[in-house]
C-alpha positions in Angstrom: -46.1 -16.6 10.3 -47.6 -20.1 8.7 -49.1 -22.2 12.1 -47.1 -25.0 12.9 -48.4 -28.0 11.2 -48.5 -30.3 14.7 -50.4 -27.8 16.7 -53.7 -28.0 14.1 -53.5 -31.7 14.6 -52.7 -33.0 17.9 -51.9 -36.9 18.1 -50.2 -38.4 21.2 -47.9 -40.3 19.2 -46.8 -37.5 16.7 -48.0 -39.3 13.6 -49.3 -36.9 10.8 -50.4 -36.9 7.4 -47.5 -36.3 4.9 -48.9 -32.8 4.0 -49.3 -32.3 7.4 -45.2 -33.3 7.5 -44.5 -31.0 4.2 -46.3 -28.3 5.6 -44.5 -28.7 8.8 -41.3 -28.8 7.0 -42.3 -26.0 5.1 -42.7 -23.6 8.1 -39.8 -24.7 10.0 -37.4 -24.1 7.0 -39.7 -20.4 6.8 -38.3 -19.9 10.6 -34.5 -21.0 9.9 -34.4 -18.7 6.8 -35.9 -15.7 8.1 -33.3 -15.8 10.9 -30.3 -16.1 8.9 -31.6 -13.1 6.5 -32.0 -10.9 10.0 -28.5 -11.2 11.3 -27.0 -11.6 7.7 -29.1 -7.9 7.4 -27.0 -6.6 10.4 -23.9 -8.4 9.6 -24.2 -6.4 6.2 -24.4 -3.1 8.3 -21.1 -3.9 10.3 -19.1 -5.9 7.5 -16.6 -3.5 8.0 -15.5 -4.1 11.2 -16.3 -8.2 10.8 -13.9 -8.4 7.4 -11.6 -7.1 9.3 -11.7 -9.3 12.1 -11.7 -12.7 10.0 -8.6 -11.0 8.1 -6.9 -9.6 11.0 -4.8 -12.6 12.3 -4.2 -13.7 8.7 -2.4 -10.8 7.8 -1.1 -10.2 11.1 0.7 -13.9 10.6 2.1 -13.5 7.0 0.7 -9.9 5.8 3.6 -7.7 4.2 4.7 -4.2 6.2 3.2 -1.1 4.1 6.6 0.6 4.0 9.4 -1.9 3.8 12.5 -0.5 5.2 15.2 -3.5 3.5 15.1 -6.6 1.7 12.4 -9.2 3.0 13.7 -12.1 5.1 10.8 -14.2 5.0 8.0 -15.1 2.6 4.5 -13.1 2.8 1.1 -11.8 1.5 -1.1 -9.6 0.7 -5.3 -9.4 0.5 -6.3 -7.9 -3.0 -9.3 -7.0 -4.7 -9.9 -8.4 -8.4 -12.5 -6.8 -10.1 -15.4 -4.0 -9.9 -18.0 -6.5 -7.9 -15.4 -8.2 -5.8 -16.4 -6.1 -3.2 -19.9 -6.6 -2.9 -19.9 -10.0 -3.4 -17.1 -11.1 -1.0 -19.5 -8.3 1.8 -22.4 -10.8 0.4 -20.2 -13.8 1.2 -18.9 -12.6 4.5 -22.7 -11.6 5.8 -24.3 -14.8 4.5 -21.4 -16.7 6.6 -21.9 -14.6 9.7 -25.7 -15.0 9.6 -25.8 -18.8 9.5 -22.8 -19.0 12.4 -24.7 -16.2 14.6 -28.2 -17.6 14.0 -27.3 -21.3 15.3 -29.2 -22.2 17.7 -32.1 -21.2 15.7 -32.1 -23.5 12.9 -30.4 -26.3 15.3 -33.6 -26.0 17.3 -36.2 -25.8 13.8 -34.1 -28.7 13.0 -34.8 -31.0 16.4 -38.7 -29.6 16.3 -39.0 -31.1 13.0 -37.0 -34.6 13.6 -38.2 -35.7 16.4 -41.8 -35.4 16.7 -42.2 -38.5 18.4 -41.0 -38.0 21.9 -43.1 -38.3 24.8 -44.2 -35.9 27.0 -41.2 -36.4 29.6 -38.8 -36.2 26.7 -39.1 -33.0 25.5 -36.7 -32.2 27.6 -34.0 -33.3 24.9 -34.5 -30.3 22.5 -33.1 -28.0 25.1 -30.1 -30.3 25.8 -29.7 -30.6 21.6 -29.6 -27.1 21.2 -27.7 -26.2 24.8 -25.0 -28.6 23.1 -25.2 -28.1 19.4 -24.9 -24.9 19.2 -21.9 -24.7 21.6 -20.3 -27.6 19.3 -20.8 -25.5 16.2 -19.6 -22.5 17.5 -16.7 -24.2 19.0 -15.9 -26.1 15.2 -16.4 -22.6 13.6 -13.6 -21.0 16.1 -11.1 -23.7 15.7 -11.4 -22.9 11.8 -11.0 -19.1 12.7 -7.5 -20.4 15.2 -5.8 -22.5 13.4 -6.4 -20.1 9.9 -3.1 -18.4 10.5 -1.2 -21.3 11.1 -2.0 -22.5 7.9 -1.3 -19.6 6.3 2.0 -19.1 7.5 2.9 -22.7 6.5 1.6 -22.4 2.7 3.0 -19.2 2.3 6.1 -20.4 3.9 6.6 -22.1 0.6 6.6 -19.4 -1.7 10.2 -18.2 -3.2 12.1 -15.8 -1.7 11.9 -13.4 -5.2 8.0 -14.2 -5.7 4.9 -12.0 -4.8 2.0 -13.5 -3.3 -1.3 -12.0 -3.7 -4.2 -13.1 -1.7 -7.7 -12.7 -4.4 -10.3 -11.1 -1.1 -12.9 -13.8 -2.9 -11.0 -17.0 -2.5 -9.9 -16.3 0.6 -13.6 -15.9 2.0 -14.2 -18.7 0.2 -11.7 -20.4 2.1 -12.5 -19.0 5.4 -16.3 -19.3 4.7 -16.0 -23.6 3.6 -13.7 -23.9 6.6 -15.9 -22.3 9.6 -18.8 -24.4 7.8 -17.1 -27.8 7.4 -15.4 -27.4 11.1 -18.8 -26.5 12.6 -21.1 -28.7 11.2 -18.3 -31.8 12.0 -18.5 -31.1 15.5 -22.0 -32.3 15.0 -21.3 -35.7 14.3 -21.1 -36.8 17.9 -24.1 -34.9 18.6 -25.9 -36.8 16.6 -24.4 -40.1 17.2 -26.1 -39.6 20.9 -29.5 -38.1 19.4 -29.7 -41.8 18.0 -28.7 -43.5 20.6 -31.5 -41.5 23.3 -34.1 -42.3 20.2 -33.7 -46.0 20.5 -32.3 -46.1 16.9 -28.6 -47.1 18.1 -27.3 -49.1 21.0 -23.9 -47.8 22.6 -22.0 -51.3 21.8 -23.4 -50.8 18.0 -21.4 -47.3 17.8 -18.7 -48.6 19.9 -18.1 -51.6 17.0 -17.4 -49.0 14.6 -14.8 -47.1 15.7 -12.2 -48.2 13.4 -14.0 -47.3 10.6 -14.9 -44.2 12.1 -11.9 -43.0 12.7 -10.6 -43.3 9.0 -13.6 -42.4 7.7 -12.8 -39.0 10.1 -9.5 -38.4 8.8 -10.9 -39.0 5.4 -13.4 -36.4 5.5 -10.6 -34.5 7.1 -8.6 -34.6 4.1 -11.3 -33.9 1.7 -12.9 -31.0 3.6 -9.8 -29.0 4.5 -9.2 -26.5 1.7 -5.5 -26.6 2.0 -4.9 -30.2 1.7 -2.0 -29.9 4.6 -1.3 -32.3 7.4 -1.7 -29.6 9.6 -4.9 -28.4 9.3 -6.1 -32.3 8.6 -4.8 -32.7 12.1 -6.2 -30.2 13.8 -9.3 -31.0 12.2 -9.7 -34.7 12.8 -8.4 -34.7 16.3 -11.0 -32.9 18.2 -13.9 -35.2 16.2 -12.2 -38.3 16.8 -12.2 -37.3 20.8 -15.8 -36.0 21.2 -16.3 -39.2 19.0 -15.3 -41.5 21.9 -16.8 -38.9 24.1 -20.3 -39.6 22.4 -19.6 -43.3 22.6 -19.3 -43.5 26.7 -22.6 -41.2 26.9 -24.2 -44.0 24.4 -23.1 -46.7 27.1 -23.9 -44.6 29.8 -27.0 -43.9 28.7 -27.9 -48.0 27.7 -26.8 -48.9 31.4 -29.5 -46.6 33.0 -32.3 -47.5 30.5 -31.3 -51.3 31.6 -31.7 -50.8 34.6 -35.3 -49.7 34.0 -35.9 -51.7 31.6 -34.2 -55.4 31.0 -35.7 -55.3 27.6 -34.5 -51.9 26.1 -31.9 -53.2 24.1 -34.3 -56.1 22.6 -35.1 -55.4 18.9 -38.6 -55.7 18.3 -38.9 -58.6 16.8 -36.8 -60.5 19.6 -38.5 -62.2 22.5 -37.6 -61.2 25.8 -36.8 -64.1 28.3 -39.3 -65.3 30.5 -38.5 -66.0 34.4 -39.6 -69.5 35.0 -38.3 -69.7 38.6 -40.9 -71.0 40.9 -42.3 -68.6 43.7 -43.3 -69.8 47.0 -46.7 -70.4 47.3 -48.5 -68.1 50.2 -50.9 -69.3 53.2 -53.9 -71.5 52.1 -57.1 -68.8 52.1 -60.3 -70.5 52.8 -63.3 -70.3 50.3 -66.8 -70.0 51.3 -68.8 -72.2 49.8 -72.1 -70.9 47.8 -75.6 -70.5 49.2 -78.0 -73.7 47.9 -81.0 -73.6 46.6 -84.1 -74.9 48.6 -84.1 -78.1 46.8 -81.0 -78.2 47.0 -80.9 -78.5 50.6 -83.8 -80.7 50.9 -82.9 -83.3 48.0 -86.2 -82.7 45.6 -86.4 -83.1 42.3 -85.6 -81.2 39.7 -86.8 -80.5 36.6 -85.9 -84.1 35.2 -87.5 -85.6 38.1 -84.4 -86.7 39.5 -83.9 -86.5 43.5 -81.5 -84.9 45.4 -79.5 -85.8 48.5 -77.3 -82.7 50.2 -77.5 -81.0 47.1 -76.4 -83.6 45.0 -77.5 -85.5 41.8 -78.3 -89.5 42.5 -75.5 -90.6 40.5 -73.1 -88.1 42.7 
């Protein structure tokens, strides 16, 4: 396994080289890849049982019955096969999918150890909080993909004609169920990130807060793009949860301004802006008296120094 880069050079403030930065991102892809290929390796060994349980509530929702005793009352579907290496590549499909899914919070984490080398000593404390809440949020994206699958199903194939056949191709259905679990997962990271910027100082709470209208239809555009099926539906479903943890994301933001105020007057000052200066007067304290320096002899005595000049208490003449 290649040493991390930012353990051969240790530098308070995280600054490196940039080979020191492509070597770092070298290794931390290295670790992200080699964890997908391990559980996409077991996922292969039980694709069985896992195609069976990303088909299962599909064609539990609009499969046909095997042996139909009349005339069918309502639309439905069947998953086929098309071609010799349709099999192996929708198991290659299926495996690649679970491997990235299962193997989360590893490349979440590879992901935080390589943006945000920065941090201070007390603030390392964020990478367990990014991965204890991104991998939840992608997991949770994935599942609602899985959920609301059926639905949307059952609605398209509600359109088909009562004396049609529909046929499911096994390949563009994982392809379906493959961009969906993907484009639901990493979506749920949006507010995720929002707050990664905010903590880093990049983002102020009232900044993200200003945006909202645009976020929100930007949100229901993506929505609209990234859903397969193109239905309200499942454009719904989709948007709906972001648009919430969006908000959500926004009152941590201004949470999390208000505390580093209080700390701090001067946190949200950019850094070329001045902070203000308190010009109040204080009250001035108790007199303390000064003791006054030892004299010289001659000095004391009033001699003369070295220009000849006489002195009376230690003073010149013209004192």
């Amino acid at each position: 396994m290649p040493k991390s880069a930012r353990k051969q050079e240790k530098d308070p403030e995280g600054r490196m080289p940039l080979a020191a930065h492509l070597r770092e991102l070298r290794n931390r892809l290295l670790k992200s890849v080699l964890a997908i290929i391990v559980v996409t390796a077991v996922a292969m060994w039980q694709y069985d049982a896992i195609a069976h349980f990303v088909t299962g509530p599909v064609i539990d929702s609009v499969g046909c019955p095997k042996a139909p005793s009349g005339p069918r009352t309502h639309p439905c579907a069947q998953v086929v096969a098309n071609g010799l290496l349709a099999p192996f590549t929708i198991m290659l499909k299926v495996s690649l999918t679970t491997g990235v899914v299962i193997a989360t919070p590893v490349w979440l984490y590879q992901l935080w150890a390589f943006l945000a080398p920065g941090l201070h000593r007390h603030e390392k404390k964020y990478a367990l909080g990014f991965v204890g809440a991104g991998a939840p949020l992608f997991l949770g994206g994935a599942y609602l993909a899985y959920a609301v699958l059926p639905t949307t199903a059952g609605a398209l194939v509600g359109l088909t004609p009562s004396d049609w056949a529909n046929f499911f191709p096994a390949d563009e259905f994982f392809d379906i169920v493959t961009r969906m679990v993907l484009v639901f997962g990493l979506a749920f990271e949006l507010p995720l990130l929002l707050v990664l910027l905010n903590f880093g100082g990049v983002l102020t709470g009232r900044r993200i807060m200003s945006w909202w209208r645009f976020m929100v239809l930007g949100i229901t555009v993506f929505a609209a793009l990234a859903t397969p099926t193109g239905d309200p539906l499942t454009m719904g479903l989709l948007a709906a949860p972001i648009v919430v943890l969006y908000f959500g994301a926004v009152g941590i933001c201004l949470f999390n301004d208000r505390r580093r105020k209080l700390g701090n007057p001067d946190a949200e000052l950019s850094d070329d802006e001045a902070s203000e200066l308190d010009l109040t007067p204080t009250e001035v304290g108790a007199i303390e008296p000064v003791a006054s320096g030892r004299m010289l002899p001659e000095q004391a005595s009033g001699e003369a120094g070295e220009g000849g000049a006489g002195r009376r208490g230690g003073y010149d003449d013209f004192t």
